[in-house]
C-alpha positions as CSV (number, residue, x, y, z in Angstrom):
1,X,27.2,169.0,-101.6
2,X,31.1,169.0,-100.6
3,X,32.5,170.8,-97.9
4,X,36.1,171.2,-96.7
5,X,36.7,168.4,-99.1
6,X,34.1,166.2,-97.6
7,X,30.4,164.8,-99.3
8,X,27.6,166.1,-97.3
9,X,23.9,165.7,-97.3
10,X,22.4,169.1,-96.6
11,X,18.5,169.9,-97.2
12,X,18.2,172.2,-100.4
13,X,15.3,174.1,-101.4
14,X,14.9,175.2,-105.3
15,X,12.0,176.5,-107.3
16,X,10.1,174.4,-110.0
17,X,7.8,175.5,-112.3
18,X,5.1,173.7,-113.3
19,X,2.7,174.3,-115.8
20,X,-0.8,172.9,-115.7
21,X,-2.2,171.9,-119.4
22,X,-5.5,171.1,-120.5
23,X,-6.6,167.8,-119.5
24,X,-8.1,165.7,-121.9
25,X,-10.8,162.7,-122.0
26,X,-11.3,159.1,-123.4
27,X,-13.5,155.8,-123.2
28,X,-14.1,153.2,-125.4
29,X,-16.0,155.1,-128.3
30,X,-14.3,158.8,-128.4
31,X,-11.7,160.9,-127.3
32,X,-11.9,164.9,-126.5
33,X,-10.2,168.0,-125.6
34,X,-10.0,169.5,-123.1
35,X,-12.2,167.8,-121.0
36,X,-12.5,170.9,-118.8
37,X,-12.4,174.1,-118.6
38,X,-13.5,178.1,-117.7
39,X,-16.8,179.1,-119.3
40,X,-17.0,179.6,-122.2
41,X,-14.6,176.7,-123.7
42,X,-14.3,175.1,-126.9
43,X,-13.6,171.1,-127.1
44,X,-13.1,168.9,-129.9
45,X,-14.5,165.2,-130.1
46,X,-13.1,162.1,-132.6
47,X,-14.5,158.7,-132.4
48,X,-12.5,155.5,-131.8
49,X,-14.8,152.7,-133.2
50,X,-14.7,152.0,-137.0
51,X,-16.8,149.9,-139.2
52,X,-13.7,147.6,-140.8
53,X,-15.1,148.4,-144.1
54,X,-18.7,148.0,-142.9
55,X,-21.0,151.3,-142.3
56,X,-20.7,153.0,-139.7
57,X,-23.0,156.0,-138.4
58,X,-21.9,158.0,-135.4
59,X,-25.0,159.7,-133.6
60,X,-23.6,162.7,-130.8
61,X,-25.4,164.0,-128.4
62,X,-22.7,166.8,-126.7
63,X,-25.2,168.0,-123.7
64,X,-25.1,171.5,-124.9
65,X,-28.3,171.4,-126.8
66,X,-25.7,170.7,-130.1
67,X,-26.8,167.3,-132.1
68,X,-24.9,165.6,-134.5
69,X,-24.4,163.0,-137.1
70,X,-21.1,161.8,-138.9
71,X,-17.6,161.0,-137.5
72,X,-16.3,164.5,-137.9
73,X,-18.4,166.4,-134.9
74,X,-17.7,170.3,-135.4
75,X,-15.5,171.9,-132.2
76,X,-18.6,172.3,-129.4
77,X,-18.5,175.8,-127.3
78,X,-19.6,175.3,-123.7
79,X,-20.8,178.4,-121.8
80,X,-23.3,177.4,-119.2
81,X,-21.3,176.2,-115.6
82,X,-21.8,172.3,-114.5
83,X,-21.5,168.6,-115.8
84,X,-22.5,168.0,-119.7
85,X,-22.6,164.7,-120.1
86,X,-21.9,163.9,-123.8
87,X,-23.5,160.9,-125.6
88,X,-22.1,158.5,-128.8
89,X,-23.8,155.9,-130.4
90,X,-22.0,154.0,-133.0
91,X,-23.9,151.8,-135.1
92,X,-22.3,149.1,-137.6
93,X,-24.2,148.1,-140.3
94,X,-24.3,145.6,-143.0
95,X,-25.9,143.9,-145.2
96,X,-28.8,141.5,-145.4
97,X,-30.7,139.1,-147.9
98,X,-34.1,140.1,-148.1
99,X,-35.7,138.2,-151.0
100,X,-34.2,135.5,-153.8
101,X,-36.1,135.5,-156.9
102,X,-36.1,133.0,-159.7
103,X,-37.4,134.3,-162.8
104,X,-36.6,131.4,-164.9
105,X,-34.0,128.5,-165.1
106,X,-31.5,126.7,-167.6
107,X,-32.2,123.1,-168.9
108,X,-29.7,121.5,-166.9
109,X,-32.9,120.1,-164.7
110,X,-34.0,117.8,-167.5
111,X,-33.1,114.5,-168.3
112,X,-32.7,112.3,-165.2
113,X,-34.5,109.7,-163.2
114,X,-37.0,112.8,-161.5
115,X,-37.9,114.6,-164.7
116,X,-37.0,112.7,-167.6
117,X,-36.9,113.7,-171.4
118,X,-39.1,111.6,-173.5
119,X,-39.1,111.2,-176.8
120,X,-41.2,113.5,-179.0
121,X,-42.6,114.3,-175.7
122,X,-40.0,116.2,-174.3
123,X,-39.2,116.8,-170.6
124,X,-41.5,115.8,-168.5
125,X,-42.4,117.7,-164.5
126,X,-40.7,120.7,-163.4
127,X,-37.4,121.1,-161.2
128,X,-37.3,121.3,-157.7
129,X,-35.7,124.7,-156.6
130,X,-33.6,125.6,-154.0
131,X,-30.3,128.1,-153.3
132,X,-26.8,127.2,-151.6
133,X,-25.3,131.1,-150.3
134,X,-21.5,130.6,-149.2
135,X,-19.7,133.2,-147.2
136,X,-16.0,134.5,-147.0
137,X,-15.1,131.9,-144.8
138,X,-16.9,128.7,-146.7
139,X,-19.7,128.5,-144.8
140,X,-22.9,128.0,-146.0
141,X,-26.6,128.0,-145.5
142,X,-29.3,126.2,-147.9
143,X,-32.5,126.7,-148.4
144,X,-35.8,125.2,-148.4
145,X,-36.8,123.4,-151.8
146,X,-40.1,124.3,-153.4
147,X,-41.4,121.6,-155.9
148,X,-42.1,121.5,-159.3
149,X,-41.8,125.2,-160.4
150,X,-39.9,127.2,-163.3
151,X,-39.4,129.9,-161.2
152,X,-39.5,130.6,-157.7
153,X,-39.4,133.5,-154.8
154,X,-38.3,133.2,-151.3
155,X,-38.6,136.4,-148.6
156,X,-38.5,137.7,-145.8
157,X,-35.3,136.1,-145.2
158,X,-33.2,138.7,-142.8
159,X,-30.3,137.0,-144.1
160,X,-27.0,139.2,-142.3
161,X,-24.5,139.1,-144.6
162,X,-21.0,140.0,-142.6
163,X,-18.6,138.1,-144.0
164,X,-18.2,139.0,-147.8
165,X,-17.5,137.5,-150.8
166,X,-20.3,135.9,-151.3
167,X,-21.5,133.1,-153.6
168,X,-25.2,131.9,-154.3
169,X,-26.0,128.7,-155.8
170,X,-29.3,127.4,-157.6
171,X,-30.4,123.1,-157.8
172,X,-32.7,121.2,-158.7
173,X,-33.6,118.6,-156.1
174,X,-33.2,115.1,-157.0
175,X,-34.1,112.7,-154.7
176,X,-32.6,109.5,-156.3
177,X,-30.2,111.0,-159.0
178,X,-27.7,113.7,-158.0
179,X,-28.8,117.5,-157.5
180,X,-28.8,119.5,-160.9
181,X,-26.7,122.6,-160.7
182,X,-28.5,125.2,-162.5
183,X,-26.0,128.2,-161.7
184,X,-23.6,130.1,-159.7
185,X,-24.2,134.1,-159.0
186,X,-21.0,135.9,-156.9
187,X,-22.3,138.8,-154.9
188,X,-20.4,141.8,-155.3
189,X,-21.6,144.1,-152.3
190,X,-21.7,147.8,-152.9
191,X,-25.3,149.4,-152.0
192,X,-28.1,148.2,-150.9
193,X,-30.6,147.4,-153.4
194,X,-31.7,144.9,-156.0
195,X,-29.3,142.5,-157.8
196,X,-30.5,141.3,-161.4
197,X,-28.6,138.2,-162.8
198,X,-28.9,136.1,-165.6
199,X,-26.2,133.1,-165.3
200,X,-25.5,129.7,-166.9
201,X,-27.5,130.1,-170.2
202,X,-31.1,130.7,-168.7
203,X,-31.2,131.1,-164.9
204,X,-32.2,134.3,-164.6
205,X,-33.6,136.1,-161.1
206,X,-32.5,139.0,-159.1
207,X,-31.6,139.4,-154.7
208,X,-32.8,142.2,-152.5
209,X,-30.1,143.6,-150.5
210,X,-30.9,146.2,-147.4
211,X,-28.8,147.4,-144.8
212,X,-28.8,146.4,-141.3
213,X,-27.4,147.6,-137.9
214,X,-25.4,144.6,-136.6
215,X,-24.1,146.3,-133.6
216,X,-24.4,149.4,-131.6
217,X,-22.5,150.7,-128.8
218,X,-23.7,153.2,-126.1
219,X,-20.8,155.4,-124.9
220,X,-20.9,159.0,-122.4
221,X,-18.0,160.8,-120.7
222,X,-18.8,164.0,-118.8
223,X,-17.2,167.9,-119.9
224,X,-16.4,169.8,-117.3
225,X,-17.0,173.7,-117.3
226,X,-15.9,176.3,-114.5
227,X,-18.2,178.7,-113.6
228,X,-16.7,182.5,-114.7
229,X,-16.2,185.2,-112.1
230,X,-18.4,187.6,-111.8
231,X,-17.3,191.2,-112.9
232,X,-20.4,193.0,-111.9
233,X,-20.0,196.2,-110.0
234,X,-21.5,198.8,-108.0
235,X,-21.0,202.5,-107.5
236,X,-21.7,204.4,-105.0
237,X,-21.1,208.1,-105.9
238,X,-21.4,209.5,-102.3
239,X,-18.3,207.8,-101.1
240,X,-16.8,207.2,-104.4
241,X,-16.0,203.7,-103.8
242,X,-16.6,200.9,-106.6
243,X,-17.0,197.4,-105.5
244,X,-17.1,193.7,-107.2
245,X,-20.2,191.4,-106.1
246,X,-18.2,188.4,-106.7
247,X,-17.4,187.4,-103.0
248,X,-15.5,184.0,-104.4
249,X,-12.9,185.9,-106.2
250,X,-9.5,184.7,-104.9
251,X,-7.3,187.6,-106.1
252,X,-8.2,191.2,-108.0
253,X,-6.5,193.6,-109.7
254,X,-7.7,197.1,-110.7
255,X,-6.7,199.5,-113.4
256,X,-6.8,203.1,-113.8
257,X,-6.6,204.1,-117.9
258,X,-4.7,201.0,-118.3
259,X,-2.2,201.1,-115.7
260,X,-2.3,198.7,-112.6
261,X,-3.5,200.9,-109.0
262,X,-1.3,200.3,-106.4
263,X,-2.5,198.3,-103.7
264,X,-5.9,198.2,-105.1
265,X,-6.1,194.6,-105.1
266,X,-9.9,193.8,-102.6
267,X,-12.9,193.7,-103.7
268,X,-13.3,198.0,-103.5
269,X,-11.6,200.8,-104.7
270,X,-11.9,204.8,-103.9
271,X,-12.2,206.6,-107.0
272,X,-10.4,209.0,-106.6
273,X,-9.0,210.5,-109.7
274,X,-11.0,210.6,-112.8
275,X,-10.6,208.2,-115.7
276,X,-11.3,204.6,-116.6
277,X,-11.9,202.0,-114.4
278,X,-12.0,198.5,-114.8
279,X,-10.4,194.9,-113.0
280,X,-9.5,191.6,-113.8
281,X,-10.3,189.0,-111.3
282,X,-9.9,185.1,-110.5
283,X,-11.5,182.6,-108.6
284,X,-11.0,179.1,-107.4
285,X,-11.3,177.6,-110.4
286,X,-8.2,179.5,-111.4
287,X,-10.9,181.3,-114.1
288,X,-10.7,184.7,-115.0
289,X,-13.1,187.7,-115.6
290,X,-12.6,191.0,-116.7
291,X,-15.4,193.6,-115.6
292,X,-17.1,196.7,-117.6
293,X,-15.6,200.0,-117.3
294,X,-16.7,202.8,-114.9
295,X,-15.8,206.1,-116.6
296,X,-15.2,208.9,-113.8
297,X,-15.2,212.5,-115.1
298,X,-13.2,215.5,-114.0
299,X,-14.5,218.6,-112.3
300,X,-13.3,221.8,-114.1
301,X,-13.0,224.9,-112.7
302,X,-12.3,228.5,-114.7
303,X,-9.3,230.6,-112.7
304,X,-8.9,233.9,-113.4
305,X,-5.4,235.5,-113.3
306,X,-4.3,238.9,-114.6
307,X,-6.3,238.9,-117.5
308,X,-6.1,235.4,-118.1
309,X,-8.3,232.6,-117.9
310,X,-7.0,228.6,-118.0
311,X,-8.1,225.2,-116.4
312,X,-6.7,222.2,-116.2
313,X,-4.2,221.1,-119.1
314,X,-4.3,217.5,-120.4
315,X,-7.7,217.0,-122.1
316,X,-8.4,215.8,-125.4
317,X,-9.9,219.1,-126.4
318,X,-10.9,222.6,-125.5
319,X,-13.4,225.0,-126.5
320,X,-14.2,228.4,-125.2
321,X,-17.1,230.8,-125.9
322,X,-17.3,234.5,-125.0
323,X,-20.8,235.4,-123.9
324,X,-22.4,232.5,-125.9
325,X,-20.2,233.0,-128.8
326,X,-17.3,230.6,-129.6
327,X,-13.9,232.4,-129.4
328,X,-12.0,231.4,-132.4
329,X,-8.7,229.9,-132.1
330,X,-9.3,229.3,-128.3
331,X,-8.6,225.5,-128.4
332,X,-6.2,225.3,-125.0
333,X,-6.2,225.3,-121.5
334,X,-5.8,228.9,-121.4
335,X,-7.3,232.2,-122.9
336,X,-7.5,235.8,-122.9
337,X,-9.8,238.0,-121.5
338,X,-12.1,239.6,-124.1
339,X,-13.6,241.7,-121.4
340,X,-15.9,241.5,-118.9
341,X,-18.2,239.0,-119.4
342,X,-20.0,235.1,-119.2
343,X,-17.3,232.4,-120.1
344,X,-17.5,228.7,-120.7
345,X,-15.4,226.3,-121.3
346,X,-16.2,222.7,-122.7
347,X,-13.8,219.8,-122.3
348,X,-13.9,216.6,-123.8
349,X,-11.5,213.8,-122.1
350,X,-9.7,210.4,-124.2
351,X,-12.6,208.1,-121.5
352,X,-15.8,210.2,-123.5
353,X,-16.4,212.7,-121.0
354,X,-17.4,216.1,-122.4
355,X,-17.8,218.3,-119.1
356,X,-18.3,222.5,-118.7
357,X,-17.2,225.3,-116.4
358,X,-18.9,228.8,-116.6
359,X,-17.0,231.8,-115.1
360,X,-18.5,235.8,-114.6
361,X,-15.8,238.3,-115.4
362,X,-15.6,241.7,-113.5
363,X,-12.8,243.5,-113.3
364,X,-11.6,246.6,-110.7
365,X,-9.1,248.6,-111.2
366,X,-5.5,248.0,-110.5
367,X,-2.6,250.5,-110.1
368,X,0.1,251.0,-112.8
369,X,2.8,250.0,-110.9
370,X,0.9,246.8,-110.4
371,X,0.1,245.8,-114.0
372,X,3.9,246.6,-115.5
373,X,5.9,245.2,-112.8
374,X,7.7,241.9,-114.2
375,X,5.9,239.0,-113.0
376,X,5.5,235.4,-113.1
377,X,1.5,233.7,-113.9
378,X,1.4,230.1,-113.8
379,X,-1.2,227.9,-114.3
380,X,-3.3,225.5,-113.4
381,X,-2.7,225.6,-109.8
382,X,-2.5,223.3,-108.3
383,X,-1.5,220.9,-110.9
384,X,0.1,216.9,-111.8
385,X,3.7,218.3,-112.6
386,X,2.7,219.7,-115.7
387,X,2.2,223.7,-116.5
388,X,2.6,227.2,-118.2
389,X,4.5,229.6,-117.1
390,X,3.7,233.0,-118.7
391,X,6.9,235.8,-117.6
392,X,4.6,239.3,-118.1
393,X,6.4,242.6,-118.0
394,X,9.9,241.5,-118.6
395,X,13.0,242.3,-120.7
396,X,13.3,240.8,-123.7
397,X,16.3,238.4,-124.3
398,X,17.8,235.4,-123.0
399,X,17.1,234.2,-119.3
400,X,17.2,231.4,-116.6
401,X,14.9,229.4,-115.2
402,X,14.6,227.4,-112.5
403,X,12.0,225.0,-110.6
404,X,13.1,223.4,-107.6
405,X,11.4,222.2,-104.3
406,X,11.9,223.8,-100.8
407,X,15.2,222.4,-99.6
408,X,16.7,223.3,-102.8
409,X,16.7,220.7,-105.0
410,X,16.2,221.4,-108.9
411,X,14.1,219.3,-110.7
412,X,13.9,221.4,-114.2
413,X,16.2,224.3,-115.5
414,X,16.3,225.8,-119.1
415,X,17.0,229.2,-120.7
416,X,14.1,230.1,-122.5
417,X,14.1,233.3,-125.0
418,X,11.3,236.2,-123.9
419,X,9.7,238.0,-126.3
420,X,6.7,239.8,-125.2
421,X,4.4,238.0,-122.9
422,X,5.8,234.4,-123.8
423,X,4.6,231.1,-122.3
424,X,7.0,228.6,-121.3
425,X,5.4,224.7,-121.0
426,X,7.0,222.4,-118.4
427,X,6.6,219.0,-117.8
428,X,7.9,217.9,-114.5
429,X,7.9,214.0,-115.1
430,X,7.0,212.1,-112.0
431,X,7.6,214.1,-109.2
432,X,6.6,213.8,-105.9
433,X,3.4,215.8,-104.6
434,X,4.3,219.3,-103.0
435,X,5.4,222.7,-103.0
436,X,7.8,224.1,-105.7
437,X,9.6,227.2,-106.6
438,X,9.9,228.8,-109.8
439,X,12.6,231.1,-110.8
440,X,13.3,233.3,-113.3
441,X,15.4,235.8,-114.2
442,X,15.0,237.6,-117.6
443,X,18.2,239.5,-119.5
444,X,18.5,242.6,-117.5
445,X,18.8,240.3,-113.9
446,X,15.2,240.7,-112.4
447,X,14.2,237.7,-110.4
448,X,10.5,236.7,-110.8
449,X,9.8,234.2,-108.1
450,X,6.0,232.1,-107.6
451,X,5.8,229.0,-105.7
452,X,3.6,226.2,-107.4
453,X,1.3,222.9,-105.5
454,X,2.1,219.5,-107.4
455,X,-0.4,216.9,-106.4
């Protein structure tokens, strides 16, 4: 760096980030990918060894219990921890002569020193057979003669033949005249099996071709697969604490209905609040896990209040019965009093909880004043920030509300219309926990005060 006009070598410190891919694997007969990984994993596998044109058979043995023939393995899953050592064997075939058969041959044999043509006699002896096969590259091999016949078989041979085209030629052995050629048959190689031919105006015979491994080559490489965490749990209900097994787990993170817990982040975690609970963990391996879900359901009580009855707000949904019978309509947190009375209520919550609260009605009686005075109910109490606020007994008309904590501060104000007994939903936001007022004062100036808990 420069400074004051000067070059100066000063110790810097910057972040990189580097990102770790999949490793992948190779030796002489295959390649795959990955070549590791956190169990379950899928790899993929290609061989590296080819016939030239010859036959090749690739035979795979993956170490996962999966077998397989052909060069095209399918992708192999991996789910059990450890070293799977995966096995290829690639065989190269060919071809080889099994048998040469002579059915018959051309005339070309008669008429020399060996086996000459008499007159009204006619050829005299029989040839002397034997075969001259000639590879790609000219070489050749001959074989042995056998005397006197028309026709003739040799087998068993185990001939390879790995250097195509091919040629085979057919004499007659001569020892003092020159060999009498007696055909030429090029081999064509396609599939194994038997080769009919019928040459040079009489030589006629057929070759057995089979296929052959000529080489084979033994080749293993070793997948690696990282154990999983595990996202087991335990509950214990008396101290409301649920706790992973996994004692290798390197870092955790728990979740309340799908939002992250603050500072939750050990292997245990107080259930506190009902809902749905769950973590993601990680070990050393750098592998993750996420665990089953413990479903915590609320306790519900029934509060009476001046003729009204409510619970908590915020379930999925509400039902209500009056003395065993459902009260129509009552689908809320709150209802009226039909009189005296059994009441239940039955909740059901977004996490599959369905949970009930009974409550025993009796009423006394209460002085005039007391029941028209204007007045402020809310409910629930306590309660996350979120409530009713019912204004009983005063004037109709516009008026002005107000929630705001103890030293003042207003946190919600609005100027709802009354009506009768009208109910006035709030919704705080996120608030801190603690006591709040609310104020309001309806259209001929009467304050209504009630002080609320937030936890």
């Amino acid at each position: 760096m420069e400074f004051s006009g000067f070059e100066v070598d000063v110790p810097e410190t910057f972040p990189v980030i580097l990102t770790v891919l999949p490793g992948t694997g190779s030796n002489f007969g295959f390649t795959f990918s990955p070549s590791s990984g956190c169990a379950p994993f899928t790899s993929t596998f290609s061989p590296l060894i080819t016939g030239g044109g010859a036959p090749v058979t690739y035979d795979w043995d993956f170490g996962n219990g999966n077998l397989f023939t052909g060069d095209t393995p399918p992708p192999q899953t991996f789910t059990q921890a450890g070293d799977h050592v995966v096995a290829l064997t690639t065989s190269i075939g060919g071809y080889q002569l099994d048998q040469v058969e002579l059915v018959s041959v051309n005339g070309n044999w008669c008429g020399d020193v060996e086996e000459p043509d008499i007159p009204l006699i006619g050829c005299t002896g029989s040839p002397d057979l034997y075969y001259v096969i000639t590879d790609g590259n000219g070489d050749s091999y001959t074989s042995s003669t056998q005397d006197d016949v028309s026709g003739a078989t040799w087998s068993g041979l185990g001939a390879t033949l790995s250097v195509p085209p091919y040629s085979i030629a057919f004499f007659d052995e001569d020892p003092v005249s020159q060999d009498d050629a007696l055909g030429t048959y090029n081999l064509t190689l396609g599939v194994p099996g038997t080769y009919p031919f019928s040459i040079a105006g009489g030589t006629v015979g057929s070759l057995m071709i089979s296929e052959t491994v000529l080489q084979v080559f033994h080749d293993t490489d070793i997948v690696q697969v990282f154990a999983a965490p595990g996202m087991t749990w335990t509950y214990d209900s008396l101290s409301q604490t649920l706790c992973l097994g996994d004692t290798a787990l390197v870092s955790v993170t728990w979740f309340l209905d799908g939002d992250t817990i603050p500072n939750a982040n050990g292997l245990c975690v107080q259930t506190n609040d009902p809902g749905s609970y769950w973590a993601t963990g990680t070990n050393g391996f750098g592998c993750t896990g996420l665990s089953d879900t413990l479903v915590i359901c609320p306790l519900i009580t029934i509060t009476s209040d001046e003729g009204i009855l409510y619970t908590d707000n915020g379930f999925a949904t509400y039902a209500w019965t009056f003395n065993g019978t459902p009260i129509a309509g009552a689908d809320g947190a709150f209802i009226f009093a039909q009189g005296d009375g059994n009441y239940e209520i039955t909740i059901t919550t977004d996490d599959g909880c369905t949970v009930n609260a009974t409550y025993t009605l009796i009423t006394t009686s209460v002085s005039i004043e007391e029941t028209t005075a204007a007045h402020l109910i809310i409910f629930p109490v306590p309660n996350d920030g979120r409530f009713t606020v019912r204004a009983l007994g005063a004037a109709e008309g516009q008026a002005e509300l107000q929630v705001m904590d103890l030293q003042g501060r207003v946190y919600a104000t609005g100027q709802p219309r009354l009506a009768g007994d009208t109910s006035i939903d709030l919704d705080l936001g996120d608030v801190a926990p603690g006591t709040y007022l609310v104020r309001l004062q309806d259209a001929n100036g009467t304050m209504m005060v009630r002080t609320i808990a937030v936890y």
